[in-house]
N, C-alpha and C positions, 0 to 999 in steps of 0.2 A: 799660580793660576793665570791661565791666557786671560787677554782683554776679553774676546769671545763669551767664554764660557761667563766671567764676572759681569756682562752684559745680561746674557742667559736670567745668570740669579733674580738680577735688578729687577727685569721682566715679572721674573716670578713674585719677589716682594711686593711689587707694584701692585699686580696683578690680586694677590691677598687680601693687603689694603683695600683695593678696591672692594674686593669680593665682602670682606666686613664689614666695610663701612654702609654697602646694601644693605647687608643683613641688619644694621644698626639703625639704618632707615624703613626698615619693612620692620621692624618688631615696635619704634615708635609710634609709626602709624598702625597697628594692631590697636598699642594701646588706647593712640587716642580715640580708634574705634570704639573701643570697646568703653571707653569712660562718654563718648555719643551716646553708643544706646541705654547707656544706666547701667551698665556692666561693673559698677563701682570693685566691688573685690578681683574681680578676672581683672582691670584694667592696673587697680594696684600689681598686683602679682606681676604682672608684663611690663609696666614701668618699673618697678623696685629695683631690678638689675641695673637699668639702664640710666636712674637717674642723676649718678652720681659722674657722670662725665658729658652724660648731653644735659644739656639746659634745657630744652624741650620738653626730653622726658620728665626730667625735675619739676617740671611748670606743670604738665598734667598730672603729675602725682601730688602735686599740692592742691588742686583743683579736686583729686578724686578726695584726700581726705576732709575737703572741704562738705564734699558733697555727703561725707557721711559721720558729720559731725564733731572733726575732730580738729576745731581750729586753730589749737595753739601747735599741733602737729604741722600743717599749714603754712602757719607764719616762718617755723624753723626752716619747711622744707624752703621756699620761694630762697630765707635769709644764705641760702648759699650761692646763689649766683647772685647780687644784690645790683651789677652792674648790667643782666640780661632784660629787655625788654619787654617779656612774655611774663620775668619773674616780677618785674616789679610791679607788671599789671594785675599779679597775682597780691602783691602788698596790698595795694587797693581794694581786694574782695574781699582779705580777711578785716579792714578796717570796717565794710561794710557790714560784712557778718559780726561783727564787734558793737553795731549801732551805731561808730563811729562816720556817722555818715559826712559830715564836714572832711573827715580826714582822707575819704574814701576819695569826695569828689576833687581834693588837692590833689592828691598823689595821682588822678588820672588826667588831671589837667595838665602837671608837671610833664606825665609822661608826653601829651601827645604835642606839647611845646617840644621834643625833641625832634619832631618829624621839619625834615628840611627839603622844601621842592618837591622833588620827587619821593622822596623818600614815605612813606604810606605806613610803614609796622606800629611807629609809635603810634599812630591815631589809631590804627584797628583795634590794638589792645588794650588802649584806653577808650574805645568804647564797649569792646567786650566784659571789660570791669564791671562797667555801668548798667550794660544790658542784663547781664546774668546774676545781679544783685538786688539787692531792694534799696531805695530811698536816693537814690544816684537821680541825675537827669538825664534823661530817656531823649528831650529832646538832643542836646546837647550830643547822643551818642550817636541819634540819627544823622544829623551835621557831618559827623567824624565818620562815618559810613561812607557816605557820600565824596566827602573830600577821597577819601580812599578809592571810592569808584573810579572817578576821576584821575587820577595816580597812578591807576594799575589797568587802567581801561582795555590794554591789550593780552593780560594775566590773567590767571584762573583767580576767580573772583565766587569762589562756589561760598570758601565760609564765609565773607562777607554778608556774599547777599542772605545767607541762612541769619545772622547776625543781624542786619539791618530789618528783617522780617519780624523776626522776634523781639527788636526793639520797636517796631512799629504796633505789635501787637501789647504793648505797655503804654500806646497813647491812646485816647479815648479817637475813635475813627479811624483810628488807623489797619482797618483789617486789611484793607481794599491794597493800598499799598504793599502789603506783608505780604500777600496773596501774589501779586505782582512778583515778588522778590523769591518766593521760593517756587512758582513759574519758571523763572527765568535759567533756577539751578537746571528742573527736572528737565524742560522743554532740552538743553544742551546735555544732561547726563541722567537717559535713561534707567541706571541704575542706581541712581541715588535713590537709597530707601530711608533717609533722614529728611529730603525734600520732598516725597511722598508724604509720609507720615505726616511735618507741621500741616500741609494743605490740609489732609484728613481732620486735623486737629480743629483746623481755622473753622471747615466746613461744618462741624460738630457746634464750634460756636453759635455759628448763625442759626441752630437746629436745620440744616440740608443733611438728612443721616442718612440720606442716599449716596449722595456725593461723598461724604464722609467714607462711609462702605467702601464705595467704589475706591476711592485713593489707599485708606490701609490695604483694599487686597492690593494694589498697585505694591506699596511698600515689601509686601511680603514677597509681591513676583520678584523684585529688585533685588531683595535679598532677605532669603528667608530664616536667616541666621538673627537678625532685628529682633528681638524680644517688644519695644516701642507698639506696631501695630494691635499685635494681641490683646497688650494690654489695654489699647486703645479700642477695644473692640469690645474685650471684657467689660469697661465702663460704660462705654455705651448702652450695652445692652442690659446690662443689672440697672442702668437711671429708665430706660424704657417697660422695665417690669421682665423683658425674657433672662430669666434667671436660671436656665439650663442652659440655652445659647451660651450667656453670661461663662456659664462655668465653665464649657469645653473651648473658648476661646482663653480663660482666664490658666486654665492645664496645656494647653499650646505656649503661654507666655512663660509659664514653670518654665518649660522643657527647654528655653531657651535663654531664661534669665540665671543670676547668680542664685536665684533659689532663696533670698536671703529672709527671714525672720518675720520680715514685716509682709516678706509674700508668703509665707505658711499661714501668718496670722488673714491675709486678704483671702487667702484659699479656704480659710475655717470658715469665714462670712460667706464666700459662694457657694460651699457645699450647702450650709444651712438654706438660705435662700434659696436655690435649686433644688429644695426639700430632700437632698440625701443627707437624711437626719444621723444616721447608723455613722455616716463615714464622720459628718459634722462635729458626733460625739469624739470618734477616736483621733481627730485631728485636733480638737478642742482639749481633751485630753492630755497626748500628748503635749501637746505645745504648755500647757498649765505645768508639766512637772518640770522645776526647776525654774518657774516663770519668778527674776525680779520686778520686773516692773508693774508698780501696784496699777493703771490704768487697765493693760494688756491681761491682768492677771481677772480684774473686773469682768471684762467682756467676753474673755475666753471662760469664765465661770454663768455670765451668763448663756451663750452659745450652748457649752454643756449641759447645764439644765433642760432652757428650752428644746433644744434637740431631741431628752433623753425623754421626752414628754409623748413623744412621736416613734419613738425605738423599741418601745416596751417594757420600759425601767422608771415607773412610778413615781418609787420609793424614791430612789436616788434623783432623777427629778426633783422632789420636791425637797430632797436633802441641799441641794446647790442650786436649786433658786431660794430658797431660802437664806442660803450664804451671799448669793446675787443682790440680793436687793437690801440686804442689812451691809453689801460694801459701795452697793451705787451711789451716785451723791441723788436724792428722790429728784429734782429738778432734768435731768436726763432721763428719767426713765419715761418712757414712750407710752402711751395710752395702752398699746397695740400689745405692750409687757403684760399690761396689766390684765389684758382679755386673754391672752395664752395663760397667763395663771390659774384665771377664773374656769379652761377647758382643763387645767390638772386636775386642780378641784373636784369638777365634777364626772371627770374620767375615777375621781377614789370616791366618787357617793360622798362629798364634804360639800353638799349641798349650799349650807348657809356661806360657804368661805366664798363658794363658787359664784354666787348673786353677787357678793361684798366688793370682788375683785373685779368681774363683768361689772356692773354698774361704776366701781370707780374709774376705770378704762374708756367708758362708755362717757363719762364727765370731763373726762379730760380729753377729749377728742375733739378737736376742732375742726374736722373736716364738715366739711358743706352736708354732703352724702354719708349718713350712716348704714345705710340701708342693708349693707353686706353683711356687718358687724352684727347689727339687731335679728337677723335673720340666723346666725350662726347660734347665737347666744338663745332663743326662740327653739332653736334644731334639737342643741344640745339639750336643752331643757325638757324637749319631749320624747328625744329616746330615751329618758330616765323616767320615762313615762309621770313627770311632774308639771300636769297638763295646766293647774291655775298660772303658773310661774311662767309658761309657752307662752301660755294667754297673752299674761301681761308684757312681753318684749314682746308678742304680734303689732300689739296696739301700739307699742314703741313705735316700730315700724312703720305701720300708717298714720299714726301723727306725727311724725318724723318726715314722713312720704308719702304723702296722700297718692304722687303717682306710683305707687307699690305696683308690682303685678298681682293677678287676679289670685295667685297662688296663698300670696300673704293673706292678704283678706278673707279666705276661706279657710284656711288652717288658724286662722284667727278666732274664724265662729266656731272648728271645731273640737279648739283646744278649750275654746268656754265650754261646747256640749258638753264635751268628758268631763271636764270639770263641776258640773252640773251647776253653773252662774248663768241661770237665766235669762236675768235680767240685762246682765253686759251682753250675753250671747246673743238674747234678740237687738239689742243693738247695734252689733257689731254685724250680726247679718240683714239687715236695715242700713248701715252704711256701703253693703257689697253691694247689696243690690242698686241703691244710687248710685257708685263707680260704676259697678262693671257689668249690671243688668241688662244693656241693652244685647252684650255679646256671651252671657256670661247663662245659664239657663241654673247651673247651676246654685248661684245667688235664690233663686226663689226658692229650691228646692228645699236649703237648710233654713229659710225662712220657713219654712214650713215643718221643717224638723223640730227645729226652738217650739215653735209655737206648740207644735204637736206633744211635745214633752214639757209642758207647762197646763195643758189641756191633757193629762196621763190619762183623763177616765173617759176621754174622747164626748161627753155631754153637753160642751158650745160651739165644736166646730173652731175653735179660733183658726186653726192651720189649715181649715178647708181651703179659703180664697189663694191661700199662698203656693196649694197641691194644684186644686185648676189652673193656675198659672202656669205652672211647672207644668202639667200634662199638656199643654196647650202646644206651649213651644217646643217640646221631644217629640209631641207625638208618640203612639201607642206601639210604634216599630222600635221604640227604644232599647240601645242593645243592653245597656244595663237593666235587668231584668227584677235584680231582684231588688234598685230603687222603686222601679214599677210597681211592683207589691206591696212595700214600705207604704204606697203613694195611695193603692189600693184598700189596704188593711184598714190605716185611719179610717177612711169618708167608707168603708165599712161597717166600720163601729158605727162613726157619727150616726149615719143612717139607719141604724139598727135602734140604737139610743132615741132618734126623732121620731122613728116611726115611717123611718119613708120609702115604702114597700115597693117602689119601682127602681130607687138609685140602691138601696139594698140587691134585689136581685142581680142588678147591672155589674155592682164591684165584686160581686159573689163570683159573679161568670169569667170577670179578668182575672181574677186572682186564679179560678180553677185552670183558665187556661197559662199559666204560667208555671203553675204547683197541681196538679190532678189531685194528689190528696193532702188537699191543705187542712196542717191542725184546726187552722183559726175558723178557718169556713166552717168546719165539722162542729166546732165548738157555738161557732153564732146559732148553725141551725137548733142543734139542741139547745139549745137557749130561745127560738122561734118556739119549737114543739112543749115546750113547757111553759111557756106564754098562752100559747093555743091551746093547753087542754084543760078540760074543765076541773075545777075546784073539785077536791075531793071531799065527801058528805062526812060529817062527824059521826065521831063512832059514839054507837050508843049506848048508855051509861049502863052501867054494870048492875043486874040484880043484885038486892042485895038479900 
């Protein structure tokens, strides 16, 4: 073989080399991407090849088993390069994941005692130890940040400052700085959607959920491969109550996460909450068959239940809340459990269970504001037309809430009318009329109803004063007409009953002009004409 051509080959070997050893650096940083955004199983998978000759890779696949619980996996993997600098600061995490927090903060002190001059690696890694662990010194990593800044001052300094941000966000004050630090990445690399995101994250802190906003969508434009934003968006929005929002950002972060267990299980609670109760079930479902673990198996039985409450499945509802709440430990179980029980209840006519578990719900609620709840419970009560029981969660309500709306207060006196309780009802319409009488016309008018239906044979008037009050403020153009009448009929009677032949003829005339052939009219007059006509003579006695 000529010199030539054995030159030739060199090139080409060379050339190989080269071209592998790219691809051996472009598949590492894949993974360590992908072990960034919480890609924990994709980032396994793309390290695993690789990490048995790069140290690198080895380090973040001990990092990834770390992150997903698997710490004696961990210690083995780091235990093979035991001389690499990235590995041994990996030793350091699992001592802290071990509690072994003395040991954790030795071995990162050791490490960053190797850094000489310039040299910068061992102090980064021995504060990444510390930062990305619990019980470490935070200050102590920030120090080692900084010396590192300083040392690479003219280097790409991007994981650092992410690094130095996040341990600042571990000191009490320290946002402002953090904030600073992951600035400084985005300002120089527009596409960093990890330096996005933390700012999102900080800004979420301080509640700015504008800013907040605004930087996830930043992350996503950056790179919309990041699962991080979504999910950060899906939280947001499920703590602010929008729990649809919640959900189609929370199926955005699916689409781009590993999809892993603990996010079907976070997908079963947004379905729920975003009221797709149908799907809530069959994801609840699903996920329970084959469920070991007794927590997850708890909450996805309860999911399934409550869901099934709302889906059109009763029976089984009340077959696995029942299973629910005989596995809850009762000390977690939510007030707000107990009042969805108490609407199974009484969606199956189990009236007495339905009160039992609403009231216990209702006791264990310590919210300031009950008002929603008493109202609900109040609703439900009266579309089962079980008008005393209304009643009395009305009354919950306004003594609960004396600022009630005018609503409560009135479905209050009317769930006493049906109910035929008098004496609560005129009191209860006696309290409307002090709230809400001055705007409220109404208020007098069931004053007047009560009284009126306590007064049946219409002979004292008691509900007159209450009816002129009421016509006073409508006025006679009132479009409800056939109150009008109601209003009319009474002081009717009354006046019939008194004797009082001019407001008699008066109400006779409104009524007619409202009703042309009104029963009751027809009825009074014959009842005038046999008033008015003379005694009839006794008949006279029978010859005998």
């Amino acid at each position: 073989m000529s010199y030539n051509m054995k030159k030739v080959m060199m090139m080409f070997a060379f050339a190989a080399f080269g071209c592998n050893a790219m691809a051996q650096d472009a598949a590492v940083k894949n993974g360590i991407k992908l072990y960034n955004y919480q890609k924990y199983k994709s980032a396994q998978s793309a390290l695993a090849p690789l990490a048995d000759k790069d140290p690198l890779a080895n380090y973040y696949l001990g990092l990834v088993q770390l992150e997903m619980g698997n710490i004696a996996g961990a210690s083995a993997t780091f235990a093979k390069f035991p001389a690499d600098l990235a590995n041994i600061s990996g030793t350091a995490r699992v001592a802290f994941a071990n509690k072994d927090v003395a040991n954790g903060n030795r071995i990162a002190k050791e490490l960053a005692a190797k850094a000489k001059k310039k040299d910068w690696m061992p102090q980064k890694y021995a504060a990444d130890a510390i930062t990305y662990s619990e019980g470490g010194d935070y200050n102590q990593a920030v120090a080692w940040y900084k010396e590192v800044l300083l040392k690479n001052a003219s280097g790409d300094n991007t994981e650092t400052h992410i690094g130095l941000g996040d341990a600042m966000r571990k000191i009490p004050g320290g946002g402002g700085e953090a904030m600073n630090n992951y600035e400084m990445v985005t300002e120089k690399d527009k596409t960093n959607s990890l330096g996005f995101s933390r700012i999102g994250d900080l800004w979420y802190e301080a509640r700015n959920y504008q800013s907040a906003l605004d930087n996830y969508a930043r992350a996503k434009e950056a790179d919309n491969a990041n699962p991080l934003p979504y999910k950060a968006l899906a939280n947001a929005y499920t703590r602010s109550g929008k729990y649809k929002v919640a959900l189609t950002n929370l199926e955005e972060y699916l689409s781009h996460s590993d999809n892993t267990p603990d996010d079907q299980l976070e997908y079963a609670r947004a379905l729920y909450q975003a009221q797709s109760y149908c799907d809530a079930a069959k994801q609840a479902e699903k996920l329970l068959n084959g469920q070991t673990d007794a927590i997850k198996a708890t909450e996805l039985t309860g999911i399934l239940g409550f869901s099934q409450i709302n889906c059109g499945d009763s029976v089984q509802a009340l077959n696995n809340l029942r299973k629910y709440f005989g596995m809850q430990d009762a000390k977690k179980i939510l007030p707000g459990a107990y009042i969805e029980y108490g609407k199974l209840f009484m969606k199956m006519d189990m009236l007495d269970s339905a009160g039992f578990y609403y009231s216990k719900g209702i006791s264990g609620d310590t919210a300031r504001n009950k008002t929603d709840v008493y109202r609900d419970v109040a609703e439900a009560f009266k579309s089962k037309k079980e008008y005393c029981k209304s009643a009395e969660w009305y009354s919950n309500l306004v003594h609960a809430n004396p600022e009630a709306q005018a609503a409560d207060y009135v479905w209050r006196v009317i769930m006493y009318y049906y109910c035929k309780d008098w004496s609560n009802a005129m009191t209860a319409a006696n309290e409307f009329e002090a709230k809400h009488g001055a705007t409220q016309p109404s208020a007098y008018y069931w004053q007047a109803r009560v009284a009126a239906a306590i007064d049946s044979e219409a002979t004292t008037g008691l509900a007159t004063p209450h009816f002129e009050k009421w016509l006073e403020k409508v006025g006679p153009n009132y479009e409800k007409k056939n109150d009008l009448k109601v209003a009319y009929e009474y002081l009717m009677y009354v006046s019939f009953n008194k004797k009082e032949k001019e407001n008699l003829k008066l109400y006779k005339e409104k009524i007619l002009g409202i009703e042309p052939n009104s029963s009751k009219v027809k009825m009074v007059e014959d009842l005038e004409k046999q008033s008015a006509a003379p005694p009839k003579k006794p008949a006279a006695p029978a010859k005998k």
